[in-house]
C-alpha positions in Angstrom: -3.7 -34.1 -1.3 -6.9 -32.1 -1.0 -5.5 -31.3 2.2 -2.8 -29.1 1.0 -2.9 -25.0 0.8 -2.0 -23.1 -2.5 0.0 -20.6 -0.8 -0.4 -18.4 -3.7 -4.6 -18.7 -3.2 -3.9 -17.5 0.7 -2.0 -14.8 0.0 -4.8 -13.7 -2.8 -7.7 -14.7 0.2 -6.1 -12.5 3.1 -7.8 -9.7 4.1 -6.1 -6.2 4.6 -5.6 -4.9 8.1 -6.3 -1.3 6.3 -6.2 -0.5 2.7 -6.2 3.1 1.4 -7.3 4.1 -2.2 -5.0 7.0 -3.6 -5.7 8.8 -7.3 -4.1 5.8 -9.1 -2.9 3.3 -6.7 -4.7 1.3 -3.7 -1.9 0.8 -0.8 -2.9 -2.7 1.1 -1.6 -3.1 4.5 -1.3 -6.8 6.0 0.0 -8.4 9.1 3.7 -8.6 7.8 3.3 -6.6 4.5 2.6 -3.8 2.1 1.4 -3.8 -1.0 1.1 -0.9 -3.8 -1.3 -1.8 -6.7 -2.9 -0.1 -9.6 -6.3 0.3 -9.7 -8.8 -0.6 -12.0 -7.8 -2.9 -15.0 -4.0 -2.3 -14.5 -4.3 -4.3 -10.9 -5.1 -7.4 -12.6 -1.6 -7.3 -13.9 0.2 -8.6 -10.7 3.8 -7.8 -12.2 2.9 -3.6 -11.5 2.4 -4.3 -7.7 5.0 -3.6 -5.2 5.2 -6.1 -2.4 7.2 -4.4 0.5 7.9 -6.8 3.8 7.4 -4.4 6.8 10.9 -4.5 7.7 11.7 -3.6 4.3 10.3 -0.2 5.1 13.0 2.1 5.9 10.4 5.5 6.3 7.0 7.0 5.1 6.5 10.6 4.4 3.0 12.6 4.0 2.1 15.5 2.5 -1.2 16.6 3.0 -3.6 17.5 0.5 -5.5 20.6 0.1 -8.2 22.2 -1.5 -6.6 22.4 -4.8 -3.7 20.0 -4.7 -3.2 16.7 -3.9 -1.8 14.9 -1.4 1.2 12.1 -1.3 2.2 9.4 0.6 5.9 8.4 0.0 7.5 5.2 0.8 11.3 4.7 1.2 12.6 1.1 1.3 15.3 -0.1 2.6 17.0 0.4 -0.3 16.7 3.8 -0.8 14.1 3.5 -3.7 11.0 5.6 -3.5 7.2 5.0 -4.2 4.7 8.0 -4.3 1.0 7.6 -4.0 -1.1 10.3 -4.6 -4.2 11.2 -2.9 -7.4 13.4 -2.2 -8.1 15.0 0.8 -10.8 12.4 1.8 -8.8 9.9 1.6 -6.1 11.1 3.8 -7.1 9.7 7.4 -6.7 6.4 5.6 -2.3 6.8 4.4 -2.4 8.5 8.3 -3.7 5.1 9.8 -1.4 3.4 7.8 1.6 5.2 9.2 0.4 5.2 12.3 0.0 1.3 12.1 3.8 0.7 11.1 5.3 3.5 13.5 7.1 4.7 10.5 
């Protein structure tokens, strides 16, 4: 029995492919998934994630940031709800490598 995996300790153990920290969210990309979390305290709360399977992904949109204004990161599912992430201009290669990643 010692054997066994927890699946719920594997998916906590895998390591992102990329992860990119916006102004109040952290996106996570894995092999077959995306996760959107809160950062800081809020993250320990696992019901405010949003677990996306890649093919749930319809499209991504960015909008870069500037000087003064932020940037954001949209995702559309599949169906037709959206998720914004906002971001600073240094973090902005990262949400780029992300959409590059998933051809979206």
């Amino acid at each position: 029995m010692d054997n066994e995996k927890d699946p719920e300790k594997d998916i906590e153990e895998e390591i992102p492919l990329k992860t990119a920290l916006g102004i109040e969210d952290q996106l996570d990309l894995y092999k077959n998934k995306l996760i959107l979390r809160k950062k800081g305290l809020a993250n320990k709360a696992k019901s405010s994630n949003k677990l996306f399977k890649i093919n749930e992904v319809s499209s991504i949109s960015i909008k870069p940031a500037g000087t003064l204004f932020d940037g954001k990161f949209e995702i559309t599912s599949s169906t037709g709800i959206k998720y914004t992430v906002k971001f600073k201009s240094y973090t902005q290669p990262e949400f780029e490598d992300i959409k590059f990643l998933l051809n979206k």
